[in-house]
N, C-alpha and C positions, 0 to 999 in steps of 0.2 A: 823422335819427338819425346819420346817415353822418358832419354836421358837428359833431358834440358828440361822437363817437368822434375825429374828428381832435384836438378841443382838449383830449381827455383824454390822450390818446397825449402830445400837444407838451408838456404839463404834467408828466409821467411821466418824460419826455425831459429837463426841466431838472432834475429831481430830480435823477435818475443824474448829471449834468455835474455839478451839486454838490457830490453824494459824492463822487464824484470827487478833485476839484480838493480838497476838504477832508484827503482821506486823503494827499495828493500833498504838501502844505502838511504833516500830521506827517511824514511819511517826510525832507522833507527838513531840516526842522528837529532830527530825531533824531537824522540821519547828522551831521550836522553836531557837534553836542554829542558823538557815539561819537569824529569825527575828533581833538577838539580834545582829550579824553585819550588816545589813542593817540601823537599829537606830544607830549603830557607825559609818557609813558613811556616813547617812544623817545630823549627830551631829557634824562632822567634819567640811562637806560642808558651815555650817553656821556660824562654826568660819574663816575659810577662806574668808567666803563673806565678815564679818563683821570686819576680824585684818586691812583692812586699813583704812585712814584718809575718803580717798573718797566711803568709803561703797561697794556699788557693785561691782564699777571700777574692782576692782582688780588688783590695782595697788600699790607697797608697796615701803618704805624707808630700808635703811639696819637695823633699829632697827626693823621694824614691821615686817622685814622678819627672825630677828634673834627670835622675840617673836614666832612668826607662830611656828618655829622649837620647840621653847621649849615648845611651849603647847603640840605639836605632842609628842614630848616626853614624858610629863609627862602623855598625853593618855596612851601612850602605855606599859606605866611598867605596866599598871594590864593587860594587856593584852596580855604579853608575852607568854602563855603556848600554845596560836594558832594561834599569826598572827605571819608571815612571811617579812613581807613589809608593810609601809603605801610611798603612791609617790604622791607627788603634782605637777603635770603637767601644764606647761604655754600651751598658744595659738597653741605654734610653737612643742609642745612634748618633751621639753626641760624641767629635773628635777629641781625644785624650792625646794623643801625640799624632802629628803628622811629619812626615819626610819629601820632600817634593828633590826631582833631580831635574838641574834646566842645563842643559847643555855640558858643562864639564865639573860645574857647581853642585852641592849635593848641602840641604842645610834644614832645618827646622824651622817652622811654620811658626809662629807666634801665636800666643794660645788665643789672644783677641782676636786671633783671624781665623781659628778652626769653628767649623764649619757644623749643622746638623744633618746627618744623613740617614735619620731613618725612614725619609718618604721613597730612598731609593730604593729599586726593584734587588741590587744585591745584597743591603744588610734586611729585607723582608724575608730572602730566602736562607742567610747564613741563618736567624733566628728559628728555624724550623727543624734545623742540623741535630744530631746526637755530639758530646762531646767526639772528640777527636776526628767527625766525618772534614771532607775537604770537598768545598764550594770551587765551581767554576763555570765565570760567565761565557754568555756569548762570544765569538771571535769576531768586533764590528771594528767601528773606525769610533775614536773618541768623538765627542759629541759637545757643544760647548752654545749655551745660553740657543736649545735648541737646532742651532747648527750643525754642521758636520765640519769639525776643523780643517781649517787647510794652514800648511798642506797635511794631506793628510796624515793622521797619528792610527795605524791597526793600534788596539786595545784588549790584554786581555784578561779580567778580574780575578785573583786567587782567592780564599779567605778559606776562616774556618772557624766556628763558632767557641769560646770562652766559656766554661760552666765550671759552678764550687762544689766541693764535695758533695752540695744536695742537690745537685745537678740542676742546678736553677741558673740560666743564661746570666751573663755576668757584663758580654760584649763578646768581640769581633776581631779579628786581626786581617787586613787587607793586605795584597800585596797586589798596582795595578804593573802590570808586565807589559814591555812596548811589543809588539806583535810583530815591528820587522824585525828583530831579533828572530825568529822561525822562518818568517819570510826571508831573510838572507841566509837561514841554514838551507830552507827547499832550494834556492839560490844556486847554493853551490855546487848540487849533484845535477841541475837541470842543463847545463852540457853535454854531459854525459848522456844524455836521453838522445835518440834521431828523432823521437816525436814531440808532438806538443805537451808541455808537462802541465799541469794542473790541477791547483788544490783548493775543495768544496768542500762547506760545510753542510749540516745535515740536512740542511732543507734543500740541496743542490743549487742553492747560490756560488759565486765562484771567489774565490779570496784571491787565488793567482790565476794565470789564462794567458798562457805567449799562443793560442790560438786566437783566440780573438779577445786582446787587451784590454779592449771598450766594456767589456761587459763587467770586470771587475767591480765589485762594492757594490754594485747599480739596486741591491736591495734595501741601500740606506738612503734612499733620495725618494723622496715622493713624487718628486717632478717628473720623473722617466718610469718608461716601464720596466722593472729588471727581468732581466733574462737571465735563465734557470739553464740548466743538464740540459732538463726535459724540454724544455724549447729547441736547444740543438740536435739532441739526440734521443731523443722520440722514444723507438725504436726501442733502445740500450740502456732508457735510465731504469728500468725494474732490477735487470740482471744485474748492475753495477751499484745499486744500492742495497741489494737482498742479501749481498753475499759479503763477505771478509773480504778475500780476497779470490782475485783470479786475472783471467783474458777471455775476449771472445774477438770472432771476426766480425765486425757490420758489414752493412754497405756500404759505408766510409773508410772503412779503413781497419786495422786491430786496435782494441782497445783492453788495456792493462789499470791494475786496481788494485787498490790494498789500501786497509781501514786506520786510523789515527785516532787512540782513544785518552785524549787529554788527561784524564784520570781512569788509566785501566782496568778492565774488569778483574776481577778472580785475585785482584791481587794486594799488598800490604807492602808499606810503605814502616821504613824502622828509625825511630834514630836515637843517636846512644846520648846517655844522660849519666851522669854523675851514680845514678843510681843501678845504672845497665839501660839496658834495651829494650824501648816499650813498641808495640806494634799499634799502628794508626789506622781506622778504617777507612777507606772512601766514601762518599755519599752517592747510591747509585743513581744513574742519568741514562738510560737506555738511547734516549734522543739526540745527547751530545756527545758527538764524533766527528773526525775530519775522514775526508774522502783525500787521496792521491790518485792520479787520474795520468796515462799516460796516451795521448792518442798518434799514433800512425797512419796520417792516411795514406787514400789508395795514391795520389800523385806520386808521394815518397818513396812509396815502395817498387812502382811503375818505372823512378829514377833509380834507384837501385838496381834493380833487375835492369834495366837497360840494357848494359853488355852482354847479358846472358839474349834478351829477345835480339838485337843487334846480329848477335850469330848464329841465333835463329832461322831470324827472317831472311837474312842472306842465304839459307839455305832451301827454304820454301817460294823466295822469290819468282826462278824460273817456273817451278813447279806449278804455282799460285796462276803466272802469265798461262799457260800450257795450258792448263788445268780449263780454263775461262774460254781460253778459244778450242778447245775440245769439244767443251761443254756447249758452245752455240752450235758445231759441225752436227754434231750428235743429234742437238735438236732439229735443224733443218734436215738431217737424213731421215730423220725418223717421221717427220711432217711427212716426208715424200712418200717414205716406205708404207705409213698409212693411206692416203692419199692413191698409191697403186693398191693396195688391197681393197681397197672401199670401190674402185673402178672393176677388181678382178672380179669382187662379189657380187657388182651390177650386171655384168657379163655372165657368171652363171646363171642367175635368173632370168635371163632372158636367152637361154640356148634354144630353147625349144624352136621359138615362137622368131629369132633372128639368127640363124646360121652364121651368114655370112659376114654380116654385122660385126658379131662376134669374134670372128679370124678376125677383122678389120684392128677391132679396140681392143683385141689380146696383143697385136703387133705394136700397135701404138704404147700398150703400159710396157713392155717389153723393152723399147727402144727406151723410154722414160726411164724405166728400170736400169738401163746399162747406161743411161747417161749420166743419172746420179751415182753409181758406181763409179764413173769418168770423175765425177766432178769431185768426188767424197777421193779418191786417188791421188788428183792434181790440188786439192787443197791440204791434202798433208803434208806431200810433199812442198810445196810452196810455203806451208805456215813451217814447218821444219826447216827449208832453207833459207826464212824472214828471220828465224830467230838466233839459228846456228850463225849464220853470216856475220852478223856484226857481233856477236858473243865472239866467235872466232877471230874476228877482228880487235875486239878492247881485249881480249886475253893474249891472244898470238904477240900483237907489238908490245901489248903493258911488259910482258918477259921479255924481250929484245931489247926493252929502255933499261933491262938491268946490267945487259953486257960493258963489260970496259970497255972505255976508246973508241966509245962512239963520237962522233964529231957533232958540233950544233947544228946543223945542218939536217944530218942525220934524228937526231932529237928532235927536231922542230916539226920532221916529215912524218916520224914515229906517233908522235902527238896529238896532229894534223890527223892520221888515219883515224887514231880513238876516239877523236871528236867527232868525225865525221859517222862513227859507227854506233857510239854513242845516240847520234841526233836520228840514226835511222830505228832505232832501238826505241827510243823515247817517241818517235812521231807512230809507230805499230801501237805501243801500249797508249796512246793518245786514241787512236783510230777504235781501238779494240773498247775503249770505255767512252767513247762518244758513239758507236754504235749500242751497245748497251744499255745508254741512258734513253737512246733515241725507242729503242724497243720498250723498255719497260715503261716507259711514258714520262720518265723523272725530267727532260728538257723545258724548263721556263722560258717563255718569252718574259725578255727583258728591252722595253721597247724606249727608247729616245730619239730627242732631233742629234740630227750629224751629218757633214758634209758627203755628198756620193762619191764627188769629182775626186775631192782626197782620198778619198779609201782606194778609190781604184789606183789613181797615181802609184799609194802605197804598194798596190800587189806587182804593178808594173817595174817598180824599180829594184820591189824583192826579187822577181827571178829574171830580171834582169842577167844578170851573170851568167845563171844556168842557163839561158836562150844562147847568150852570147857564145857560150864552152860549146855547144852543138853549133855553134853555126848559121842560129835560125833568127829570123826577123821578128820581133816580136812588137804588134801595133796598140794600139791603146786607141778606140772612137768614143767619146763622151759629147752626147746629145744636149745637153745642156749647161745653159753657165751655172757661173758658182749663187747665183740667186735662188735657182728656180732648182737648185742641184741638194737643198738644203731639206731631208724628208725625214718623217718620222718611221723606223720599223730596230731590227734589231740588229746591230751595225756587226755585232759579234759574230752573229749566223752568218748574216749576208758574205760576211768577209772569209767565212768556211767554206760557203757555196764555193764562191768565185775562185779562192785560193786552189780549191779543189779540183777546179773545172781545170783550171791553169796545167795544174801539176800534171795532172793525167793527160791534158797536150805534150808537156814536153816531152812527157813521158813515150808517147806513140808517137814524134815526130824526128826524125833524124835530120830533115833538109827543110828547109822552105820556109811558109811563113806561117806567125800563129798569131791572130787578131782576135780582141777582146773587147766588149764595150754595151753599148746599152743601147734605147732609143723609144719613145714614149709613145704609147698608143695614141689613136685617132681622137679618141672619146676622154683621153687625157687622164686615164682612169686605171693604165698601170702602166709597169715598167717592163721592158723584153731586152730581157739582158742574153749574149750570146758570146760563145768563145769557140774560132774557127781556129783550124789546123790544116796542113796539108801533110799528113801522116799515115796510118798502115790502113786506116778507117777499119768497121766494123760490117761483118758480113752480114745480110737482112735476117739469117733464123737466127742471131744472136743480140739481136738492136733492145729488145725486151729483157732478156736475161742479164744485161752490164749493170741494171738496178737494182739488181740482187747481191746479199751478201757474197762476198769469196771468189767475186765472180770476174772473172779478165775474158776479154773478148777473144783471146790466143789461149784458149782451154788446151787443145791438143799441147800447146807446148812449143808450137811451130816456132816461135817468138818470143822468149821469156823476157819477163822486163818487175823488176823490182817493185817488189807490193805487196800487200796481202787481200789486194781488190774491193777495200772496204771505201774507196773515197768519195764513188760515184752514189754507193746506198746512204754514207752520211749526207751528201749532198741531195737527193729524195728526201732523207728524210725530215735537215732542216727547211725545204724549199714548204713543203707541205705545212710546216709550224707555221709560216711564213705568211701561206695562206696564197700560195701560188703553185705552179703546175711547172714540172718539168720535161722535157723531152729530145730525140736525137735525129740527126738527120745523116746519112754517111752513104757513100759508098766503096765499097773494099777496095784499096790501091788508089784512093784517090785522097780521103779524108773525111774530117768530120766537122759536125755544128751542133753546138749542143747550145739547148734555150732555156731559159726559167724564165717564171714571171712572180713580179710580187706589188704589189696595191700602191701606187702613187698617194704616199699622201705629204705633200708639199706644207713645207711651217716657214714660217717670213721670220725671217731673224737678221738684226743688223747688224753687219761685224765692226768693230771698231779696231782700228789699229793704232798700236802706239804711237806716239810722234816720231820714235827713232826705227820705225821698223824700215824703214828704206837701208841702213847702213847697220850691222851690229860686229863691233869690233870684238873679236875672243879675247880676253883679258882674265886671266886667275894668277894672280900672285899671291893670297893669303895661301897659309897654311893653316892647317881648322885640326881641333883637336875634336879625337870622333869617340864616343863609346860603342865598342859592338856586344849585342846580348844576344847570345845562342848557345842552346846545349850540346849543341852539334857539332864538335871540333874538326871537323874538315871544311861546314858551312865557315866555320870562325876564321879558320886558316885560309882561306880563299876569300872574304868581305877583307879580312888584311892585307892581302898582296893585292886585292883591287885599289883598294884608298889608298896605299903608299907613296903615290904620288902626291896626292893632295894633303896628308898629312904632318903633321910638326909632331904627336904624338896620338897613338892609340890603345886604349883602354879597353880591354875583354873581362866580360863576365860571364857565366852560365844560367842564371835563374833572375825572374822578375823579381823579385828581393834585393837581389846583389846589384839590380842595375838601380833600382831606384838608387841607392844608400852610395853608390859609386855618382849618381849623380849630384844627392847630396854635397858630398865628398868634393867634384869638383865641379863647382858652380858655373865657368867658363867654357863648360860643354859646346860646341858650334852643332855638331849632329851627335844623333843614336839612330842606330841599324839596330831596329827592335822587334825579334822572333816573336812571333805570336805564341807560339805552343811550345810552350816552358815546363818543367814540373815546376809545380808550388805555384808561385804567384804568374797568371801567365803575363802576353804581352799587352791584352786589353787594359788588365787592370794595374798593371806598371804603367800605363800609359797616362790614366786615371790620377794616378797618384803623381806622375814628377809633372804635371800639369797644375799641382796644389800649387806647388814652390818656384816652378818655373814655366813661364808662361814663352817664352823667347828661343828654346832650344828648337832645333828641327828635329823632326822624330819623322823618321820612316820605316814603315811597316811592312817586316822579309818573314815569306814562308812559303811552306809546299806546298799547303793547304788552298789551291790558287780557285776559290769561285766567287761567282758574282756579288755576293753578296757581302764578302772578309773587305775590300775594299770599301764600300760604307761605314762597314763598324769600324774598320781602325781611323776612320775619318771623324766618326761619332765620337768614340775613346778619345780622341785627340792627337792622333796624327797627323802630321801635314801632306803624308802621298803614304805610295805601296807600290812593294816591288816583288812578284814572286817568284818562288823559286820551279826550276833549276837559276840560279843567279847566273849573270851572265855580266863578265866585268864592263862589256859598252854600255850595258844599261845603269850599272851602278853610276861610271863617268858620268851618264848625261843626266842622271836623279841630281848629281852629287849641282854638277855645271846650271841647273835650272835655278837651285839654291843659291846657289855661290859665286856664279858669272859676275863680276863688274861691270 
């Protein structure tokens, strides 16, 4: 275990270097892009100083102001693809030349239409600047006659304040820069990431967000609430704002970081001039900074690791099963062995005062003593040969189906065994965790109306076969029609009970006949359901002990018969949920009768039946184009070789994501075979989502996860049925045939 914790950790390990190195790669592509307009602003600034006669002044003629415009111009044709505006601001906030770029056009403003700006908040602040400091606004969405443009324009304001040699503010020089220019630089490297990339400004609003896209800009609209970090991550947002850089684990997942300071600290900005190389200061902003954000969550990482937990769990598998029915032996041994102590101890104190007594109830724990010894011996051995048997069975022939030149025949029998050992394998670890639930109290009644007469039919025609392979007659007596046959309780239990009662007939009956069925008390106030045998029956000191775990009526052995003796105490213990009483009647060599009872409560329901239900003609000629979504590439490769019949083409994906976008993709969908338990987006909320855009596909919901209540919700979610797993290709056909029969 120690080495599959190593290889998970090392995997986990290159994740982080990743993110890493992926956030390191925006950060410096970013800076780089912020650098190369700031040397555009400061290179502006200088032909400003320098277009008039009197130098610094900043004072111009109508030619030196008509040239100013044309140089700005001829800046800015290479620069069309991300600026927005250059403004050249007098004293008073009053525009002296502007530059507007609309689309591939790039041209001067007409001075009758330049504009006053000094009520806005960015020429308030460049006026406050030391020569050469450099201005930068907020990173919002532009904003327009109160608005918020659409579609949307990110926005983001250069400038840097104009002063004469007596340092007396003179104006302003603006440069507005389009913001998705940086947003398509973050763009590029967010591939490269496994996790969600995203990038917040300082107040942890979020500028980018491929985790949850909706929340982007949401702090420029009044109408909504914006959501912040701190709203999502609670938790996380101190550590990842406090610091530069770094990672930490959450609860959610690992989260990576590193800081983006639009105008860096500590640092100088140079550019070369006619006269050399002057150095430019920045204006300090401790509060404006971008955050890079990389998050990992636990689903991701959970899909990653996969093959490592994968080869894992196939190794703790048996162990895990073992492990669980050891752990119950252990406990009822030990009930016992207290239980004889607590007897021994009452025996001592009373030796004096009862002799004889005493030999009596010494013999008695004695015998109790050596029987739980018997019984703790024959359950080992029994749970050992439940679990070897058919393990030895799917491994023995699984290697025999790899030799050459086996014939079909031969394969089909090979097969045929595995399944069969399989299903014996699968119905133990069934037994082992329906007794479990039953002990620890976790079994819900889940009670509805449902016909009786069907259910039992049902169990009748299930082991049909099996009665048939022995020999045995098997009867079916149903007390009532299908009217009065119509009750409320929990049809799922009931169907345990009886199934169970059934099994463990055929189980002890080699010849004869095994009758099942029901018949309604006097007072009309419950039901006494019975299932006879004429089989090895059970002997009278043993009739109380078969309702106990581990327990088979042929302890000695005399009789082996496949089981791990858990059927009759599941069948106690849901009779009891039930709210009814069970019990046996036998005698040894001859056979048995086993009873339950459970509360008659009759509901009036009218069936309707279709018009065509006297005749229904099987008819499927279409061929249906299917999507299947599972992360599970053997679950995948098995829903494909089931549907291949009914298919024209089928479409696989791994993740709730990819099915939705695949559904997208093709509109013509007839079904989706859709896993609930996805990483990333699971099957509930894929289901959510292609229910936006299409309301007409069939969607049925596959998975292992098989309880009462996953049926509901993927009915809630929006599915049209469920099917769980182990899947089983008949049931797919007749999912597939309810849908799609003509």
């Amino acid at each position: 275990m120690k080495f599959y914790s190593l290889k998970s950790a090392n995997e986990i390990e290159k994740l982080k270097i990743q993110e890493t190195n992926v956030l390191e790669l925006q950060k410096t592509a970013i800076d780089k892009k912020l650098k190369v307009i700031i040397d555009d602003l400061l290179l502006l600034a200088e032909h400003v100083k320098i277009a008039g006669e009197s130098g610094a002044d900043y004072q111009y003629d109508a030619q030196e102001l008509e040239n100013l415009e044309n140089e700005f111009l001829a800046f800015g044709i290479g620069k069309k693809r991300y600026y927005d505006q250059l403004r050249y601001l007098d004293e008073n906030g009053r525009e002296l030349v502007r530059i507007n770029f609309t689309g591939d056009t790039v041209k001067t403003v007409e001075r009758s239409e330049l504009q006053d700006k000094s009520a806005r908040y960015y020429f308030k602040d460049l006026v406050k600047l030391e020569t050469d400091e450099i201005y930068i606004s907020p990173f919002d969405l532009n904003v327009e006659h109160e608005q918020v443009e659409l579609p949307y324009k990110p926005m983001l304001r250069i400038g840097t304040p104009l002063r004469d040699k007596d340092n007396k503010f003179k104006g302003a020089l603006i440069i507005n820069y389009l913001g998705e220019d940086i947003l398509s630089t973050f763009d590029i490297y967010s591939p490269q990431s496994i996790g969600h990339n995203m990038l917040l400004n300082s107040r942890g609003f979020w500028l980018r967000n491929s985790y949850e896209p909706e929340a982007e800009w949401s702090f420029m609209f009044d109408s909504i609430h914006p959501v912040s970090f701190k709203d999502v991550f609670a938790n996380d947002e101190a550590s990842v704002f406090n610091q530069e850089k770094g990672q930490l684990i959450s609860s959610k997942g690992i989260l990576t970081f590193q800081t983006i300071y639009p105008i860096p600290k500590d640092d100088d900005y140079s550019v070369a001039m006619n006269e050399g190389a002057r150095n430019i200061k920045v204006a300090p902003d401790e509060g404006r900074y971008w955050k890079l954000v990389s998050f990992l969550e636990n689903a991701q990482i959970r899909a990653i690791l996969k093959p490592l937990q994968n080869e894992r769990n196939m190794f703790i598998l048996v162990i895990v099963a073992v492990a669980m029915v050891f752990s119950l032996v252990v406990s009822k041994i030990r009930l016992n062995e207290i239980d004889a102590r607590n007897n021994l101890r009452e025996l001592n104190s009373k030796l004096e005062e009862k002799v004889a007594s005493r030999t009596e109830k010494y013999l008695e724990a004695k015998l109790k003593a050596e029987e739980n010894d018997k019984l703790k011996t024959a359950f080992l051995a029994n749970m050992s040969h439940e679990i070897r048997t058919p393990m030895s069975g799917i491994m023995g022939f699984a290697n025999l189906l790899k030799q050459p030149g086996l014939t079909g025949e031969q394969q089909e029998k090979y097969i045929d065994l595995i399944n069969r050992s399989g299903n014996r394998m699968l119905s133990l670890i069934s037994d082992i965790i329906d007794i479990s639930r039953i002990e620890s109290g976790n079994v819900k009644l889940v009670v509805s109306p449902g016909n009786l007469n069907e259910l039992l039919d049902e169990c009748f025609n299930f082991f049909m076969p099996e009665a048939e392979a022995k020999n045995v007659d098997l009867k079916l007596t149903k007390a009532l029609t299908d009217k009065y046959a119509i009750i409320k309780t929990d049809h799922e239990k009931l169907e345990g009970v009886v199934m169970n009662l059934i099994k463990n007939a055929i189980k002890y009956t080699d010849a004869g006949i095994i009758e099942f069925g029901y018949h309604l008390t006097e007072d009309e106030a419950e039901l006494i359901f019975f299932v006879k045998d004429t089989g090895i029956g059970i002997p009278e000191n043993r009739k109380a002990a078969i309702f106990e775990r581990f327990v088979q009526a042929d302890i000695e052995d005399k009789m082996a018969r496949e089981g791990a003796g858990l059927g009759l105490s599941i069948a106690k213990g849901f009779v009891k949920i039930l709210e009814g009483k069970i019990w046996v009647e036998s005698k040894e060599g001859e056979g048995s009768i086993f009873y339950f009872t459970i509360p008659y409560k009759h509901v009036n329901v009218t069936p309707k039946l279709p018009e065509d239900a006297i005749s229904i003609e099987y008819k499927f000629n279409k061929k249906l184009k299917i999507l299947i979504a599972d992360d599970d590439d053997v679950s995948c490769q098995l829903l494909t070789n089931s549907v291949s019949d009914f298919a024209s083409q089928v479409v696989s994906v791994n993740t709730g994501s990819e099915a939705v976008k695949a559904c997208k993709a093709n509109p013509d969908l007839d079904l989706v075979l859709m896993d609930i338990r996805m990483p990333g987006t699971n099957g509930y909320h894929a289901t959510k989502k292609i229910r936006e855009f299409n309301k007409n596909v069939v969607i049925i919901a596959q998975t292992a996860f098989a309880f009462t209540g996953d049926k509901k919700r993927s009915i809630v979610a929006g599915c049209n049925d469920y099917i769980p797993k182990p899947l089983n290709k008949e049931e797919i056909e007749q999912i597939i045939l309810k849908y799609f029969l003509d």
